[in-house]
mmCIF file of the C-alpha atoms, coordinates in Angstrom:
data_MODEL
# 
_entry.id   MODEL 
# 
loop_
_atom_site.group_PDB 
_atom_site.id 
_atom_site.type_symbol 
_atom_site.label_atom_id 
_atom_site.label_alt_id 
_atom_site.label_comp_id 
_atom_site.label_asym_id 
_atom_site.label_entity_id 
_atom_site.label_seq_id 
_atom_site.pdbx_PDB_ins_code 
_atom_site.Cartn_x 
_atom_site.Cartn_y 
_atom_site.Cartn_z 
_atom_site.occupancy 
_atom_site.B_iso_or_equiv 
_atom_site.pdbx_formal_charge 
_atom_site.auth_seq_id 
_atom_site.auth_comp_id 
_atom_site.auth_asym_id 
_atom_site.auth_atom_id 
_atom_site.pdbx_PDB_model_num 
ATOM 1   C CA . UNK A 1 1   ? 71.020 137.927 92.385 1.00 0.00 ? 1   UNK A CA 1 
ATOM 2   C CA . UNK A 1 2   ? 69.610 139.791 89.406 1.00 0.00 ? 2   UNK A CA 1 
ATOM 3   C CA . UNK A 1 3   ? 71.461 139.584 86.182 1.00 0.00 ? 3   UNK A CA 1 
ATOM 4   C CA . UNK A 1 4   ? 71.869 141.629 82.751 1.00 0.00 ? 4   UNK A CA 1 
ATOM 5   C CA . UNK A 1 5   ? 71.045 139.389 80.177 1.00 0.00 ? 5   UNK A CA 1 
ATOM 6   C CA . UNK A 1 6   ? 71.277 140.099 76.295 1.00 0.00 ? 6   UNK A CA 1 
ATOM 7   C CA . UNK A 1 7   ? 69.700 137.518 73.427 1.00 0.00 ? 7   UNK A CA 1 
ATOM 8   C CA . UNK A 1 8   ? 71.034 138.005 69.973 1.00 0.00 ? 8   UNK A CA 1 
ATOM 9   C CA . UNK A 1 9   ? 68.109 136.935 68.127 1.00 0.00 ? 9   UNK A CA 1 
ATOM 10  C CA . UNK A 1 10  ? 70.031 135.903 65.022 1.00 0.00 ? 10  UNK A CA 1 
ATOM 11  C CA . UNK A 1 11  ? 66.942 134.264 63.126 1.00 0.00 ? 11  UNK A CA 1 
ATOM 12  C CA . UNK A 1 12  ? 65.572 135.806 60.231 1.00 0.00 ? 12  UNK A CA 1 
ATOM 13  C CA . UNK A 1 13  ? 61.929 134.888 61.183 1.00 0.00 ? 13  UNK A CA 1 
ATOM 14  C CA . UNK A 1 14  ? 60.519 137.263 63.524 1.00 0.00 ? 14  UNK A CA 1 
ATOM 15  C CA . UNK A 1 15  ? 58.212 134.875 64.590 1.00 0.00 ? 15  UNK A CA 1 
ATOM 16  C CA . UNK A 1 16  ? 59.846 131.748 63.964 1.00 0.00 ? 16  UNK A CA 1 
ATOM 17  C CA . UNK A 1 17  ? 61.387 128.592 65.768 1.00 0.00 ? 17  UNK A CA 1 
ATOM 18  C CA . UNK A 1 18  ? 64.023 130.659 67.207 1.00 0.00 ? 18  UNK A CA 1 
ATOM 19  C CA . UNK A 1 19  ? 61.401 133.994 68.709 1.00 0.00 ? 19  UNK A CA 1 
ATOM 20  C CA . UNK A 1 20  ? 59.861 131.247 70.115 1.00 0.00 ? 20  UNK A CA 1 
ATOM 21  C CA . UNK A 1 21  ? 62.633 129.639 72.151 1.00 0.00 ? 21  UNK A CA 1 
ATOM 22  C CA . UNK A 1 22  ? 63.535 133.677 72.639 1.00 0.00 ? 22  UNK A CA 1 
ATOM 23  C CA . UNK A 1 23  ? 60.390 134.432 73.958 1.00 0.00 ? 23  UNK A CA 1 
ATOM 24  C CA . UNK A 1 24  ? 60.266 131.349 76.495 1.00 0.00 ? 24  UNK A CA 1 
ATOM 25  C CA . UNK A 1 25  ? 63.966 131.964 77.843 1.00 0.00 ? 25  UNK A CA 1 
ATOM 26  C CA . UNK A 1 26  ? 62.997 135.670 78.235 1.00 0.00 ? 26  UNK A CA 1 
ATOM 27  C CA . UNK A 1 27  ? 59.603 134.788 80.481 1.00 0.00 ? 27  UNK A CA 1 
ATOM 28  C CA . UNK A 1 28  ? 61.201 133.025 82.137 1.00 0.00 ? 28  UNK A CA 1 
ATOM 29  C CA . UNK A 1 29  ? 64.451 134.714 83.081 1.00 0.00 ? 29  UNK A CA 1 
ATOM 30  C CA . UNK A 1 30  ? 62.030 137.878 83.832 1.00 0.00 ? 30  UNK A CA 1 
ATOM 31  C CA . UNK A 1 31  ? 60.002 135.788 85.867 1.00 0.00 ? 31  UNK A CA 1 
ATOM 32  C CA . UNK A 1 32  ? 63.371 134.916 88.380 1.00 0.00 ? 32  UNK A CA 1 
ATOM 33  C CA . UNK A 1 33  ? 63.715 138.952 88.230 1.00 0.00 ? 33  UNK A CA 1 
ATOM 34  C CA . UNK A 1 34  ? 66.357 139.303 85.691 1.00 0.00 ? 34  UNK A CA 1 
ATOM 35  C CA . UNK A 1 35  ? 66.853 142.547 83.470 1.00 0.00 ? 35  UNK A CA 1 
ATOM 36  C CA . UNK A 1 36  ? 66.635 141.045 79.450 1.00 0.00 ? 36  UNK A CA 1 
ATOM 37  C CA . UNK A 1 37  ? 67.683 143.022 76.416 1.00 0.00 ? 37  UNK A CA 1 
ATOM 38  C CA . UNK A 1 38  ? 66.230 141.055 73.450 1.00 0.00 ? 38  UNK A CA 1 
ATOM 39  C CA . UNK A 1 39  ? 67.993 142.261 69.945 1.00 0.00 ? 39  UNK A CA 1 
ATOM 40  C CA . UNK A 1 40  ? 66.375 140.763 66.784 1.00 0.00 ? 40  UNK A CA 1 
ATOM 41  C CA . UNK A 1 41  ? 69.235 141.258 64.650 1.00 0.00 ? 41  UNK A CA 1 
ATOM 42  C CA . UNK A 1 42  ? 67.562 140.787 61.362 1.00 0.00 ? 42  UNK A CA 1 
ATOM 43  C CA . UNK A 1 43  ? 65.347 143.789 61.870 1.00 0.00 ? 43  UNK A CA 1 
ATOM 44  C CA . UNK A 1 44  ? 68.704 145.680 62.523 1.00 0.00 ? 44  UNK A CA 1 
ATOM 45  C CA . UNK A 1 45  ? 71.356 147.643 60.222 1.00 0.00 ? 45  UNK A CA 1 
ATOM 46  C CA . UNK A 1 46  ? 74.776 145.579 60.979 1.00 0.00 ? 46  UNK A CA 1 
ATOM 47  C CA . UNK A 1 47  ? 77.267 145.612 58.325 1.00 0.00 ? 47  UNK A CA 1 
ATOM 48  C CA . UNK A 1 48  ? 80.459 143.098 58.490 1.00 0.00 ? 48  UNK A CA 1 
ATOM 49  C CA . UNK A 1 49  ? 83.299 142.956 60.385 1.00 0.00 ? 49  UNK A CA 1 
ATOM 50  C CA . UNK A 1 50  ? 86.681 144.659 57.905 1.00 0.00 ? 50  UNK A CA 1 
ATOM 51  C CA . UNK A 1 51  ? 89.151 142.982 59.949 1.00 0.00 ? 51  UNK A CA 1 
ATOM 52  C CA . UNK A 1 52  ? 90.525 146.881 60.164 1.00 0.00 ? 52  UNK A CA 1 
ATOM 53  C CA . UNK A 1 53  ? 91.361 146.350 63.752 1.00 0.00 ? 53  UNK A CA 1 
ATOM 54  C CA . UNK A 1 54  ? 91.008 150.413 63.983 1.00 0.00 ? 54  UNK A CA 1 
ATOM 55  C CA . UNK A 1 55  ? 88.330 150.136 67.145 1.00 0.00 ? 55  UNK A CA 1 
ATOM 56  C CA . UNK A 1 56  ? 88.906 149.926 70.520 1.00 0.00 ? 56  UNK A CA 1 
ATOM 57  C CA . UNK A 1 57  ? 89.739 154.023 70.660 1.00 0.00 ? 57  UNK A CA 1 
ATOM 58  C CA . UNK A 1 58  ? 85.998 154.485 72.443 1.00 0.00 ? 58  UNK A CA 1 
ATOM 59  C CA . UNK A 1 59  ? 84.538 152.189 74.627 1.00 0.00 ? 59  UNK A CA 1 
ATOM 60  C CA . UNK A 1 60  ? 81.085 154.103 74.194 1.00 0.00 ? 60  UNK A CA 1 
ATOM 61  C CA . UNK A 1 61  ? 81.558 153.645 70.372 1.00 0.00 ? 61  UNK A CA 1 
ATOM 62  C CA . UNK A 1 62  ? 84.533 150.485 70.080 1.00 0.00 ? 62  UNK A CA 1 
ATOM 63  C CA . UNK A 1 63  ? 83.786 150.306 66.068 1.00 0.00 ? 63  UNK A CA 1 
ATOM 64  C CA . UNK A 1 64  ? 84.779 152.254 63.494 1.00 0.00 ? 64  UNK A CA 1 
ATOM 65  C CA . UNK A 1 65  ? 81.287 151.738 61.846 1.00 0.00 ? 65  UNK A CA 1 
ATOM 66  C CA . UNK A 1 66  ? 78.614 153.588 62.626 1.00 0.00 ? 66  UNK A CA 1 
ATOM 67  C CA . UNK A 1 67  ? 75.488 151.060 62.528 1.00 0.00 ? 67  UNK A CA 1 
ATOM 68  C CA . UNK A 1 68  ? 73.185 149.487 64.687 1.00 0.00 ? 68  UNK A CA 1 
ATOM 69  C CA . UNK A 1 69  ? 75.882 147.909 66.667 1.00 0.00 ? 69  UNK A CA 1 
ATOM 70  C CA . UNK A 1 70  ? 75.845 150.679 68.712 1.00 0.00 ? 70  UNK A CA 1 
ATOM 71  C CA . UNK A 1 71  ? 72.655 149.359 70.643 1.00 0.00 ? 71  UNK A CA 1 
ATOM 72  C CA . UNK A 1 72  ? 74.311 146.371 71.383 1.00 0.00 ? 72  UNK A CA 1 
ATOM 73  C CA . UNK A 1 73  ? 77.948 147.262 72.440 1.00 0.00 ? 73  UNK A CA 1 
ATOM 74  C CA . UNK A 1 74  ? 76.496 148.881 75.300 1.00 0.00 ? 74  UNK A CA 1 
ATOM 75  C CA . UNK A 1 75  ? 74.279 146.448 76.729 1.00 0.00 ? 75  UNK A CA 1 
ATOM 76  C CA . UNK A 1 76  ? 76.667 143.477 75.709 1.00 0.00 ? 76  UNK A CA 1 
ATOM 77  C CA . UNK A 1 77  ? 79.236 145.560 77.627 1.00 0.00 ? 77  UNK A CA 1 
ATOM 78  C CA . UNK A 1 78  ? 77.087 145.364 80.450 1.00 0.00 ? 78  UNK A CA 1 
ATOM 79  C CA . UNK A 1 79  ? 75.663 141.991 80.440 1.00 0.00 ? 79  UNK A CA 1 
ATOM 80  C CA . UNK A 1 80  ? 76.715 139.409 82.560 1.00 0.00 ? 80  UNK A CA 1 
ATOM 81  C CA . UNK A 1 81  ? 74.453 136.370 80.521 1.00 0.00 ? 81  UNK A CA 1 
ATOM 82  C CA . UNK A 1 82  ? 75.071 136.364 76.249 1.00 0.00 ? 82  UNK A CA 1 
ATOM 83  C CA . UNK A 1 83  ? 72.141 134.436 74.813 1.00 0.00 ? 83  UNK A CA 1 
ATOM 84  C CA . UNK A 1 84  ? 73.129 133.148 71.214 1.00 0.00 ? 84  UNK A CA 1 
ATOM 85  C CA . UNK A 1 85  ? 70.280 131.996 69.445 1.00 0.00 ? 85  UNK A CA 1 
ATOM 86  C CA . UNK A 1 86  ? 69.941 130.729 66.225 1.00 0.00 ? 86  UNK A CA 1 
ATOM 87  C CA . UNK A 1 87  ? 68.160 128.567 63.603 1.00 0.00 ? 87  UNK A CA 1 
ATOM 88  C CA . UNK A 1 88  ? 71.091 125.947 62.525 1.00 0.00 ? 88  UNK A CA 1 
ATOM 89  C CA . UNK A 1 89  ? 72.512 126.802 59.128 1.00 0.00 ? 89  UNK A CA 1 
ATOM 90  C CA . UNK A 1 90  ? 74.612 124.517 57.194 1.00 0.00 ? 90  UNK A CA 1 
ATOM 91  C CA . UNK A 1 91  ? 75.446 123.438 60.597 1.00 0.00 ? 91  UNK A CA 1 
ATOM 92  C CA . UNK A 1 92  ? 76.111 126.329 62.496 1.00 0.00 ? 92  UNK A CA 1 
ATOM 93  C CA . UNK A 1 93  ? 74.910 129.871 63.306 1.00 0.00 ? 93  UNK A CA 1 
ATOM 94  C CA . UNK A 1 94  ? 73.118 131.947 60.736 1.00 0.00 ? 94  UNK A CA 1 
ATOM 95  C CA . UNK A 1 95  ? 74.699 134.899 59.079 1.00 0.00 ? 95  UNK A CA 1 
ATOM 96  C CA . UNK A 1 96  ? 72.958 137.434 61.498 1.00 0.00 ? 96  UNK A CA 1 
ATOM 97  C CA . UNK A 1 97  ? 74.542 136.008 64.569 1.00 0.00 ? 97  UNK A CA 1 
ATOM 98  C CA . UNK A 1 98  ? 77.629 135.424 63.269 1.00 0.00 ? 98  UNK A CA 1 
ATOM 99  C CA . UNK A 1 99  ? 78.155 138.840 61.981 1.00 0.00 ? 99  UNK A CA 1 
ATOM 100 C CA . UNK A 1 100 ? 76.901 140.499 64.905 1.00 0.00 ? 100 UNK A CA 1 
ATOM 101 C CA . UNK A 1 101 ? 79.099 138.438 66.863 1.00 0.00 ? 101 UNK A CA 1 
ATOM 102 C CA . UNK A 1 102 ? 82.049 139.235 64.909 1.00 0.00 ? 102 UNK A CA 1 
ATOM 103 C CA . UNK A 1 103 ? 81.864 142.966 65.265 1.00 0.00 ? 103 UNK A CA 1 
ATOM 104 C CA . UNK A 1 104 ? 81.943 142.082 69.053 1.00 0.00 ? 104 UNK A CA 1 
ATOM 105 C CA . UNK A 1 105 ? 85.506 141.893 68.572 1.00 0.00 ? 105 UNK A CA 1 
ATOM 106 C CA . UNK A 1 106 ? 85.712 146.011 68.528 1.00 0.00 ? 106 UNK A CA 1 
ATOM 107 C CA . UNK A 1 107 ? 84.560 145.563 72.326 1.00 0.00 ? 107 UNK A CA 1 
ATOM 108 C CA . UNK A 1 108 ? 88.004 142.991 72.601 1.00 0.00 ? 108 UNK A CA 1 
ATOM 109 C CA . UNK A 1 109 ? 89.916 145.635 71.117 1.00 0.00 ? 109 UNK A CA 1 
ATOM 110 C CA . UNK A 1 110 ? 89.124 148.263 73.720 1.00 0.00 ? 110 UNK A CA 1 
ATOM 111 C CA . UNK A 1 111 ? 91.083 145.951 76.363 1.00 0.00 ? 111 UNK A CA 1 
ATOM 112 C CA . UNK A 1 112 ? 94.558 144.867 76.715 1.00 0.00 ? 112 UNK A CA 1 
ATOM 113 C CA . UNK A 1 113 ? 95.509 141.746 74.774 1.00 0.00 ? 113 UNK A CA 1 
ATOM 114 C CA . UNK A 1 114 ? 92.662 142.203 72.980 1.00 0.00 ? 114 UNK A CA 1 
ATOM 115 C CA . UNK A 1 115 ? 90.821 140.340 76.240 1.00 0.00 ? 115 UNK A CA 1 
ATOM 116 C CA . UNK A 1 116 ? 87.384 139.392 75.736 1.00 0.00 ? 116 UNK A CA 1 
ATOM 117 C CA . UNK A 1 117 ? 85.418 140.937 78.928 1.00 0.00 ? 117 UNK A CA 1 
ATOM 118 C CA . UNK A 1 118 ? 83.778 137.337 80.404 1.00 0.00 ? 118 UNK A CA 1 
ATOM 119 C CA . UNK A 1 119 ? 80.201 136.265 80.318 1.00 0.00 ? 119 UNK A CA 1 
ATOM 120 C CA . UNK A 1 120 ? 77.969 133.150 81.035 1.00 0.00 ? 120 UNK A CA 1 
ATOM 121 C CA . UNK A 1 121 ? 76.367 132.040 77.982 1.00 0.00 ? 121 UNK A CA 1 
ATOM 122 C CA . UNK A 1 122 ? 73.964 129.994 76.923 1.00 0.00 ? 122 UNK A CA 1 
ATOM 123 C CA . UNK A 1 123 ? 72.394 128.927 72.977 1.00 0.00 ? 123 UNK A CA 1 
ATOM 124 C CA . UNK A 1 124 ? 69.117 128.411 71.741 1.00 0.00 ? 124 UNK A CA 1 
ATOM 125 C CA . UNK A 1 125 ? 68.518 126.673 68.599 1.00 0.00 ? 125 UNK A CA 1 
ATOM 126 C CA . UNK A 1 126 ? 65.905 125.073 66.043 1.00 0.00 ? 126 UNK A CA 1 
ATOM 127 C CA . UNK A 1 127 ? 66.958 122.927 63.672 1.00 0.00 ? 127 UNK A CA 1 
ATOM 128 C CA . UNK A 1 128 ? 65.290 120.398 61.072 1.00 0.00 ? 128 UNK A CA 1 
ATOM 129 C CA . UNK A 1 129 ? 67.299 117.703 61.854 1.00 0.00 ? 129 UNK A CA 1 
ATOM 130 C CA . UNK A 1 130 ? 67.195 116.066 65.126 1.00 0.00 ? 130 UNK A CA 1 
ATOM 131 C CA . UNK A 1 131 ? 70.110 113.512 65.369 1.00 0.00 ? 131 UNK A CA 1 
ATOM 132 C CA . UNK A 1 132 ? 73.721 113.587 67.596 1.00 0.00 ? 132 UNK A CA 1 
ATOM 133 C CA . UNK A 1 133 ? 75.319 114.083 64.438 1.00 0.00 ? 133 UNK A CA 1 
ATOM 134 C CA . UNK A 1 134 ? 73.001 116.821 63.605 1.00 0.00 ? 134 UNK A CA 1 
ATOM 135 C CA . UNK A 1 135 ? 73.570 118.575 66.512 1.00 0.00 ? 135 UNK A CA 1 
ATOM 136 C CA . UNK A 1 136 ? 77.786 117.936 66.357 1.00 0.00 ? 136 UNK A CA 1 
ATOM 137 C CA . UNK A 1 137 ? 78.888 120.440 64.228 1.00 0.00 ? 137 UNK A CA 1 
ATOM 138 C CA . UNK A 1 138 ? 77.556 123.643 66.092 1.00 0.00 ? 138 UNK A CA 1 
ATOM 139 C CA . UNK A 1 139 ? 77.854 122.207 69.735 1.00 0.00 ? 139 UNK A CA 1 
ATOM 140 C CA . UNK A 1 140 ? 81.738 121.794 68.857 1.00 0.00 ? 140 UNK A CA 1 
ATOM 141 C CA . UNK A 1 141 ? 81.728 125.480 67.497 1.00 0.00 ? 141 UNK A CA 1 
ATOM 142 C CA . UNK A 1 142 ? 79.674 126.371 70.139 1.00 0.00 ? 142 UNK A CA 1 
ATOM 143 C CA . UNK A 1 143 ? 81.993 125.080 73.175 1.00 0.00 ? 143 UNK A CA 1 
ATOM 144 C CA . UNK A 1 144 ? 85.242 125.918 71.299 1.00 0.00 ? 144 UNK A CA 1 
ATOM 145 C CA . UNK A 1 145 ? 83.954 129.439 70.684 1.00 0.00 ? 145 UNK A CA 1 
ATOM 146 C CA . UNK A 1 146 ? 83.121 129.980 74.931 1.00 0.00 ? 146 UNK A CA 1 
ATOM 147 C CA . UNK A 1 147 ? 86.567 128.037 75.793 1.00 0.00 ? 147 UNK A CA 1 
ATOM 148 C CA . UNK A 1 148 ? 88.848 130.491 73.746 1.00 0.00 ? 148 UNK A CA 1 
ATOM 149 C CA . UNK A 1 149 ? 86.649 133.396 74.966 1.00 0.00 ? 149 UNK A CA 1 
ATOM 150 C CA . UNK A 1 150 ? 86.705 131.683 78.653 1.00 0.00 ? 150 UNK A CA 1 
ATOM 151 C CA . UNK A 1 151 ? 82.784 132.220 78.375 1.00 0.00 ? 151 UNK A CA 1 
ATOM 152 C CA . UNK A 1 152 ? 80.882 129.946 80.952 1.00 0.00 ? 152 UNK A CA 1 
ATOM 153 C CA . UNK A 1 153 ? 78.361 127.660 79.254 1.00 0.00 ? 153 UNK A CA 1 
ATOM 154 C CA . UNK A 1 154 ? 74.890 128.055 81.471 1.00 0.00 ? 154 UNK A CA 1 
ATOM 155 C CA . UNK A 1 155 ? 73.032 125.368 78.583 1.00 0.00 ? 155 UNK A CA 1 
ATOM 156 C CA . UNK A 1 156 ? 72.094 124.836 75.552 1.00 0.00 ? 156 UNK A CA 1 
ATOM 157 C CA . UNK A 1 157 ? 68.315 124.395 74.540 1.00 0.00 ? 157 UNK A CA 1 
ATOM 158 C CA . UNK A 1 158 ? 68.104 122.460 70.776 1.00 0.00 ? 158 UNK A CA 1 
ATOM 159 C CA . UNK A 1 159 ? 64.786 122.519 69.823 1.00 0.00 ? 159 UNK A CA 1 
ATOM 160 C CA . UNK A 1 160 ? 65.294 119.469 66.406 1.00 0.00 ? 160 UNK A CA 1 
ATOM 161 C CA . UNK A 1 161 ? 62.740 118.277 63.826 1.00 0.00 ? 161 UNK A CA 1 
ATOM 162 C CA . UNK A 1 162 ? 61.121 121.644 63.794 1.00 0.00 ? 162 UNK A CA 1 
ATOM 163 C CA . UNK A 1 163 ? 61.445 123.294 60.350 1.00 0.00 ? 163 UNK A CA 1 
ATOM 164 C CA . UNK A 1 164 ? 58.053 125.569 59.588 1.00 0.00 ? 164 UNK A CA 1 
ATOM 165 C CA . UNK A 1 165 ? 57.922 128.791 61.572 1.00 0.00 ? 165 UNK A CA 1 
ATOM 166 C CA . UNK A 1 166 ? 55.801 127.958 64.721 1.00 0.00 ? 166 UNK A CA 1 
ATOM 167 C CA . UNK A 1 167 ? 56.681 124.014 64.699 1.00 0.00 ? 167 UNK A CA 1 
ATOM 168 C CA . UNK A 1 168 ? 58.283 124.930 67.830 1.00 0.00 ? 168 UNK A CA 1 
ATOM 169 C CA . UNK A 1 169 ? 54.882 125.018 69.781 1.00 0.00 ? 169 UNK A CA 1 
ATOM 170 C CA . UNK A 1 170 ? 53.782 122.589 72.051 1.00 0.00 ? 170 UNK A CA 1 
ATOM 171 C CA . UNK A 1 171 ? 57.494 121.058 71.887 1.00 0.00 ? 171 UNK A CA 1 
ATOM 172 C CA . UNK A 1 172 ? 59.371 120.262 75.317 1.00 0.00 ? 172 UNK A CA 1 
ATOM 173 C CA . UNK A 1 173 ? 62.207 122.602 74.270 1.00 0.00 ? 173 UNK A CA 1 
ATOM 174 C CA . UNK A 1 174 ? 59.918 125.358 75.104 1.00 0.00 ? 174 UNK A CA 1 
ATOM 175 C CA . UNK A 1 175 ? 59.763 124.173 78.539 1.00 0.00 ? 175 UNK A CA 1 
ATOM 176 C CA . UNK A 1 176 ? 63.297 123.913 78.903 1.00 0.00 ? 176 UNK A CA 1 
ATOM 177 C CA . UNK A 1 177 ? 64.002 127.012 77.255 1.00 0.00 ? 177 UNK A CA 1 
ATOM 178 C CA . UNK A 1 178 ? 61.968 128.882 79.959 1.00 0.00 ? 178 UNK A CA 1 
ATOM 179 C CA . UNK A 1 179 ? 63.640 126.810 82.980 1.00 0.00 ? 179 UNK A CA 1 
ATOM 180 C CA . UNK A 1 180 ? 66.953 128.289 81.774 1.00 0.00 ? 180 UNK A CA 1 
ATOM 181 C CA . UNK A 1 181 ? 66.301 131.314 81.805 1.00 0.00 ? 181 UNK A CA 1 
ATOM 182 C CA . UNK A 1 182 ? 64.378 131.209 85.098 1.00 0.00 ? 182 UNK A CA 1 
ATOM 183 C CA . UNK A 1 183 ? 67.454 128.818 86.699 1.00 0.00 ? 183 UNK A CA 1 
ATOM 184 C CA . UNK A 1 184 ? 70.229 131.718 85.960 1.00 0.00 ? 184 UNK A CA 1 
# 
């Protein structure tokens, strides 16, 4: 069965590590006929969440601010698959994800008990480091993040010891990256 997939590109190298991985899942998810929406959040306008908790009045428009959100809310709203992907900063996601993923909330807020609508999910990351205890940190967000939003986890693809943009290529996390999206 075909599925609605959205990446949120949250890596501020268009053609970095992280496009890379992005690219591969999205071959080969199209490949096994699935519909992708790619979103490179750094080339996008998307201001912080205030913590108003006004939204959730529109379900076209959940947020009170009018940015670039409003590309994603729909097809987020939509998707059945949430891509996270991410070069790891500080041990965790960088500061486009995260605040794109924040401002998700408004979409919450739109349903009773402020109920997240469920999704599959699956991350994609580069990272320099390339150790368990590397990794650690933002696998524990990561899986306590999709348990309190009662998100599926489809995978994770951690593509470690790759630091300069492009390092990625010719590593086996390419390969696996594509497989994921094609096994969806």
């Amino acid at each position: 069965m075909s599925k609605h997939i959205v990446i949120l590109n949250g890596s501020p190298r268009l053609h970095g590590n992280t496009a890379l991985l992005c690219d591969a899942f999205a071959e080969g998810a199209a490949e096994a006929g699935h519909t992708v929406t790619r979103f490179d959040l750094q080339r996008m306008d998307i201001r912080g969440c205030l913590g108003c908790v006004k939204g959730g009045k529109d379900a076209a428009h959940p947020c009170v601010q009018w940015d670039d959100m409003a590309a994603i809310y729909p097809a987020y709203t939509a998707a059945d698959v949430v891509v996270l992907a991410s070069p790891m900063y500080y041990w965790g996601f960088s500061g486009q994800l995260k605040t794109a993923f924040d401002r998700l909330f408004a979409v919450a807020e739109c349903r009773p008990g402020y109920a997240n609508p469920r999704k599959d999910c699956a991350l994609l990351m580069a990272a320099e480091g390339n150790s368990p205890e590397n990794w650690k940190p933002v696998l524990d967000y990561y899986h306590a993040l999709l348990g309190f939003l009662h998100w599926r986890d489809r995978g994770q693809v951690l593509a470690g010891g790759v630091f300069e943009a492009g390092a990625v290529a010719g590593h086996p996390a390419l390969r696996e990256a594509r497989t994921l999206g094609a096994s969806l």
